[in-house]
C-alpha positions as CSV (number, residue, x, y, z in Angstrom):
1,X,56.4,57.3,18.4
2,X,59.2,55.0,17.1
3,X,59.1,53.7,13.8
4,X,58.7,50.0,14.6
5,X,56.0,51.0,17.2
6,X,54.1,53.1,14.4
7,X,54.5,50.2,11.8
8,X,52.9,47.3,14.5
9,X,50.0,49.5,15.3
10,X,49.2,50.7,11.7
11,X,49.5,46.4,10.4
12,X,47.5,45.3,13.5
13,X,44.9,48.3,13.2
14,X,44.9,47.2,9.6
15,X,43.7,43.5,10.2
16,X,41.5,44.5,13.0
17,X,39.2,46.0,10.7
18,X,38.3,42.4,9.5
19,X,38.4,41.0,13.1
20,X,42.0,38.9,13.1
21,X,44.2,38.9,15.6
22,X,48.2,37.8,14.4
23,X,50.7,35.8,15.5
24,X,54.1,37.3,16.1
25,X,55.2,35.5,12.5
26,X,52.5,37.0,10.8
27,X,52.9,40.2,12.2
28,X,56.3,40.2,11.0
29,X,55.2,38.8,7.2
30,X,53.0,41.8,7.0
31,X,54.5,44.3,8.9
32,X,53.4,47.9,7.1
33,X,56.4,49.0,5.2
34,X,59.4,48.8,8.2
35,X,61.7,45.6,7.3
36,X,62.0,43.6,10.5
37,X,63.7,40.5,10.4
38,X,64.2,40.5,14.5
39,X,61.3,38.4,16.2
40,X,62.6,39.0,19.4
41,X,63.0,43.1,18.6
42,X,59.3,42.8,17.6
43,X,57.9,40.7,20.5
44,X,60.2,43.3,23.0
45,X,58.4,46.2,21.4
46,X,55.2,44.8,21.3
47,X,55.1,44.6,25.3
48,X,55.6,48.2,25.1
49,X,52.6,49.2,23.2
50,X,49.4,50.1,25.6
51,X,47.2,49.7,22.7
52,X,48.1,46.0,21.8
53,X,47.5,43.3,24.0
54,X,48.7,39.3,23.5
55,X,46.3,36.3,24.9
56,X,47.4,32.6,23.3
57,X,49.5,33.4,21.0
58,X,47.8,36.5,18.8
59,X,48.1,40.0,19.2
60,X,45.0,42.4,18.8
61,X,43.9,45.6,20.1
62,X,42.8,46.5,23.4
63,X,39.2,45.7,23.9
64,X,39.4,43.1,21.0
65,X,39.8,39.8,23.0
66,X,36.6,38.7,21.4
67,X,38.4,38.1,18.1
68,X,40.5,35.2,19.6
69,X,37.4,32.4,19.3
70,X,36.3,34.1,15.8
71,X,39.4,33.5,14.1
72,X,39.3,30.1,15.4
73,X,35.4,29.6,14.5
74,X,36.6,31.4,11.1
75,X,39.0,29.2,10.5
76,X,36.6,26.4,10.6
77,X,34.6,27.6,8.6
78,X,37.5,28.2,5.7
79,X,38.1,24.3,6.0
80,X,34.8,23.8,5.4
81,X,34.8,25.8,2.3
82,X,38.0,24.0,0.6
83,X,36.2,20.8,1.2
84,X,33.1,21.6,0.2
85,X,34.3,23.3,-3.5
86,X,37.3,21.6,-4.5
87,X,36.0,19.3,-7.0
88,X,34.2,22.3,-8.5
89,X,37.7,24.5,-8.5
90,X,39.6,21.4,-10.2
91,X,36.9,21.3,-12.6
92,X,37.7,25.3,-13.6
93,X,40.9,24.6,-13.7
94,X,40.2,22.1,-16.8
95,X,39.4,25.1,-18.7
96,X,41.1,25.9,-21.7
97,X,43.4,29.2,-21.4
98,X,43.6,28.4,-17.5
99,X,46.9,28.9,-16.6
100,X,46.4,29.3,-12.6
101,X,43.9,29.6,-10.5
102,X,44.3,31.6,-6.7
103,X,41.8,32.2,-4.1
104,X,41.7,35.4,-2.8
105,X,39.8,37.5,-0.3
106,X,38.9,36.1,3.4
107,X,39.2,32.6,2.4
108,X,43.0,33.2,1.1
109,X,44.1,33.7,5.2
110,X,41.4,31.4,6.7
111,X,39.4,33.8,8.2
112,X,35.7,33.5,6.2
113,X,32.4,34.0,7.3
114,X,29.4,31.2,6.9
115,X,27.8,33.2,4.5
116,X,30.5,34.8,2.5
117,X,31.2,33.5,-1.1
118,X,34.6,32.2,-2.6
119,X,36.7,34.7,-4.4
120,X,38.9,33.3,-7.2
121,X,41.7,35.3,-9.4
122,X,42.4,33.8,-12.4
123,X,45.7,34.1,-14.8
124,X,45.1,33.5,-18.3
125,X,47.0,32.4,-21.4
126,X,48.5,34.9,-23.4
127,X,45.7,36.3,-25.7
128,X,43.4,33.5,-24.3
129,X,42.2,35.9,-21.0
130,X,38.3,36.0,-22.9
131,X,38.5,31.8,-23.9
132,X,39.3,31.2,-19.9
133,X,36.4,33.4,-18.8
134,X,33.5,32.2,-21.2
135,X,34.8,28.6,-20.1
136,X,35.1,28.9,-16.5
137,X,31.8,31.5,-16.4
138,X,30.1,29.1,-18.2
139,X,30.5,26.0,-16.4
140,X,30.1,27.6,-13.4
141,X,26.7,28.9,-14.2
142,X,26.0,25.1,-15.5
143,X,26.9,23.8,-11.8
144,X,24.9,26.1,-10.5
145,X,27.8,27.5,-8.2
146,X,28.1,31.2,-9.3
147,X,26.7,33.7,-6.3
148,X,23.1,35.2,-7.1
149,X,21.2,38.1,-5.3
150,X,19.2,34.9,-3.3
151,X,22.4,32.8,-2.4
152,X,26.1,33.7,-1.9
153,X,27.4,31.2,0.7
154,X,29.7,29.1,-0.9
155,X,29.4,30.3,-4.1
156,X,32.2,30.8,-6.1
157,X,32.7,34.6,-7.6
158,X,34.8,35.1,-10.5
159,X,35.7,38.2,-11.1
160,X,39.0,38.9,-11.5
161,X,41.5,37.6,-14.8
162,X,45.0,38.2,-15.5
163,X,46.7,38.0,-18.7
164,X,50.1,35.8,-18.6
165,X,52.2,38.7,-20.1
166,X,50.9,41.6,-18.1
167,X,51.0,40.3,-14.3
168,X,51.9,43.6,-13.1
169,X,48.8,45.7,-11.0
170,X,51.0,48.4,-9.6
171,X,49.0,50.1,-12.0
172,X,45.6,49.4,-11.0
173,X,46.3,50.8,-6.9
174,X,44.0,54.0,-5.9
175,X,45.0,56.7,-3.6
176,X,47.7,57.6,-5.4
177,X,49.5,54.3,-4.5
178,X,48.7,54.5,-0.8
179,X,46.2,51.4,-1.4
180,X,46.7,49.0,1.6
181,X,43.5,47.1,1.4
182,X,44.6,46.4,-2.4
183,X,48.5,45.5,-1.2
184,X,47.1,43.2,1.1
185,X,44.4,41.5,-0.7
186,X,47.2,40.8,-3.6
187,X,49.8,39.9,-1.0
188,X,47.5,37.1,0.7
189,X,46.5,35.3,-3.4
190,X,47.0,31.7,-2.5
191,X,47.9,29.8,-5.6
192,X,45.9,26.4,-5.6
193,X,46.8,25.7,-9.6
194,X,49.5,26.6,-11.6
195,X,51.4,26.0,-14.9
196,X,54.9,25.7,-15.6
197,X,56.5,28.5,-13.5
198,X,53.5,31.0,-13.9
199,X,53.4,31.6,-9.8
200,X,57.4,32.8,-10.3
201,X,56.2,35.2,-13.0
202,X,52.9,36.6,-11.1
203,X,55.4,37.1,-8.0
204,X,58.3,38.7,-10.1
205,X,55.7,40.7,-11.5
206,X,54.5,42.5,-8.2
207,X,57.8,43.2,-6.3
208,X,56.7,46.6,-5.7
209,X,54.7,44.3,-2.8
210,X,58.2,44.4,-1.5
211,X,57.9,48.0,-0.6
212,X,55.2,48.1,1.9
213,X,55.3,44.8,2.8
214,X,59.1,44.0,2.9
215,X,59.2,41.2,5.1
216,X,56.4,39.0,3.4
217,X,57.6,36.4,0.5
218,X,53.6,35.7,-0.7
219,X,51.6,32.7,0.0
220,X,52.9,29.1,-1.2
221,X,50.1,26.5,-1.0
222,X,51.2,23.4,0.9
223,X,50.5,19.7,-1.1
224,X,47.4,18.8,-0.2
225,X,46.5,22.2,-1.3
226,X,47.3,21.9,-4.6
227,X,45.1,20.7,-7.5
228,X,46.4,17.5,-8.8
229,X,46.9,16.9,-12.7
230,X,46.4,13.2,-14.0
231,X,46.4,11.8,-17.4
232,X,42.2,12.5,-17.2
233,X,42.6,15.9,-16.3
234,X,45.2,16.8,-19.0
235,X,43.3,14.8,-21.7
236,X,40.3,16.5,-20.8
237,X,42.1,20.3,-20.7
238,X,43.8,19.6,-24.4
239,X,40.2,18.4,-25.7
240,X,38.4,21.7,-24.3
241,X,41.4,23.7,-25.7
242,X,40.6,22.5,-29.3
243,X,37.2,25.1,-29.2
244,X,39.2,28.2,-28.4
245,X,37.6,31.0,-30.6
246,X,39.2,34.4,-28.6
247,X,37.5,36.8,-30.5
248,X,33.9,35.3,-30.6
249,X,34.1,34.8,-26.7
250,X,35.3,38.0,-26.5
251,X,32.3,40.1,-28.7
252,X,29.4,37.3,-26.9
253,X,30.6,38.6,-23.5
254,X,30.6,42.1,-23.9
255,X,27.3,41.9,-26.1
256,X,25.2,40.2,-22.7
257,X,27.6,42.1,-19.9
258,X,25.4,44.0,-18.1
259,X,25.6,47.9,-18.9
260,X,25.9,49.4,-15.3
261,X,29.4,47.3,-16.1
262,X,30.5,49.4,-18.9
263,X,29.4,52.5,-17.3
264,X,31.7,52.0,-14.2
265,X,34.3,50.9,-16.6
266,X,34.9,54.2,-18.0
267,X,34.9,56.0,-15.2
268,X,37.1,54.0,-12.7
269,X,39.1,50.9,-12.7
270,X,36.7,49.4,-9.9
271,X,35.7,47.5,-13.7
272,X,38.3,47.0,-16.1
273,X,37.9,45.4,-19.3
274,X,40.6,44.6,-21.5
275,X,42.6,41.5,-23.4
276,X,44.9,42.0,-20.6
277,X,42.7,42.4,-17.0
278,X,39.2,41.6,-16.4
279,X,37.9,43.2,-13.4
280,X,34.7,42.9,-11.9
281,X,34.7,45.2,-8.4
282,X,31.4,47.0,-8.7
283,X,31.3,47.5,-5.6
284,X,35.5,48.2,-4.6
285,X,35.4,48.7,-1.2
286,X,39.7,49.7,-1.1
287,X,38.4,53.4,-0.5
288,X,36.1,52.2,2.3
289,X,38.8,50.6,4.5
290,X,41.8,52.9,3.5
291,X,39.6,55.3,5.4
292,X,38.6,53.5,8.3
293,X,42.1,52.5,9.1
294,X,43.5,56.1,8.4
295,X,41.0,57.1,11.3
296,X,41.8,54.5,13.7
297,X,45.6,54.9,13.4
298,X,45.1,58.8,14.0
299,X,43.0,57.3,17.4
300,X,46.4,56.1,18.6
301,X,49.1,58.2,17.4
């Protein structure tokens, strides 16, 4: 098998684990580690490929037609979900130590589920990563719009904070690096907020991205995606940022965080806690679908 041929199935085998078929432009965006800049080389090859077939547009395995309507009806339902929460993600990015906000998971690429809830990474000030999380925790749980056992759809999840000066997570990838669900959930973080030129630093930060995904350049969020800062909204940050206390936050939260937390903590990085990443991934599935898409690219090879 050719390299090109290898690197289509693995990327499409990849996405078909979550039930998304790709154009030919995304296909070439996240093509697993082979840099192809050639559409028409791709598209040539693609014809080749027994495994892959092509109905309006998207490219999916054999047998997976069905996935055509879902990513539409997914899509839907993603629209939905902006609409529905944007107040509430304008509101959290208010908070003091905020520095950008990006939603992540099935929702970053449009392709959610009605009952799934709204993943959000958040990069933090410089020794302000504990403020930002006791702010945005706290007026989440006050608008009632944190997830719960009983009620997850549309709920927004926070569980995942960055420190402005350490934006690199090479660090945190499993498998001795070979972590694609990890390399593409970071890939696909779609920035809705952000301060100054934080996004360049995040991106600059993570161009080891560049080496399985060579052809991709991130997500850019287009204007009407973007959180809008008036005079209210920067009156109101600066007056929230006047009751930053780092190190009380910081002793409250890990005084109430629940132990099974800590536990995981010291044994993986599933949880990390730290003044420079907060992770909350009790239940990391990156081992769960590294595997499944080993075994279904040894089905075709």
């Amino acid at each position: 098998m050719q390299a090109i041929e290898k690197a289509i199935l693995q990327t499409i085998i990849y996405f078909d684990i979550f039930s998304y078929p790709l154009t030919l432009l995304e296909l070439q965006k996240w093509l697993w580690q082979l840099k192809e800049p050639d559409l028409l080389v791709l598209k040539n090859t693609i014809d080749h490929i027994s495994e892959i077939k092509e109905k309006n547009g998207l490219y999916f395995l054999r047998n997976s037609e069905k996935n055509i309507d879902l990513r539409i009806q997914r899509y839907n339902i993603a629209e939905d979900k902006f609409k529905k929460r944007w107040l509430y993600f304008k509101i959290l990015a208010m908070m003091p130590g905020v520095r950008a906000i990006f939603i992540c998971n099935t929702l970053s690429y449009s392709n959610s589920r009605s009952e799934s809830d709204i993943d959000l990474a958040i990069i933090a000030a410089p020794q302000r990563i504990w403020t930002a999380r006791f702010f945005t925790t706290v007026f989440a749980a006050f608008l009632h719009i944190r997830p719960t056992v009983k009620k997850t759809q549309d709920q927004i999840c926070l569980s995942f904070y960055l420190e402005e000066e350490h934006l690199d997570l090479e660090k945190i990838k499993i498998n001795n690096g070979q972590d694609i669900h990890f390399t593409y959930w970071l890939d696909q973080f779609f920035p809705i907020y952000a301060e100054d030129n934080v996004l360049e630093k995040f991106i600059h930060s993570n161009q080891w991205l560049k080496k399985d995904l060579p052809n991709s350049i991130g997500s850019y969020a287009t204007y009407q995606r973007q959180i809008k800062t008036g005079i209210a909204f920067r009156i109101i940050k600066k007056f929230l940022s006047l009751f930053i206390f780092e190190k009380f936050y910081k002793k409250i939260q890990l005084k109430i965080l629940p132990q099974h937390f800590k536990n995981i903590a010291q044994i993986s990085n599933n949880v990390v806690l730290s003044d420079h990443l907060l992770k909350f991934h009790d239940h990391d599935r990156r081992e769960h679908y590294q595997q499944i898409w080993l075994d279904n690219c040894a089905k075709v090879q």
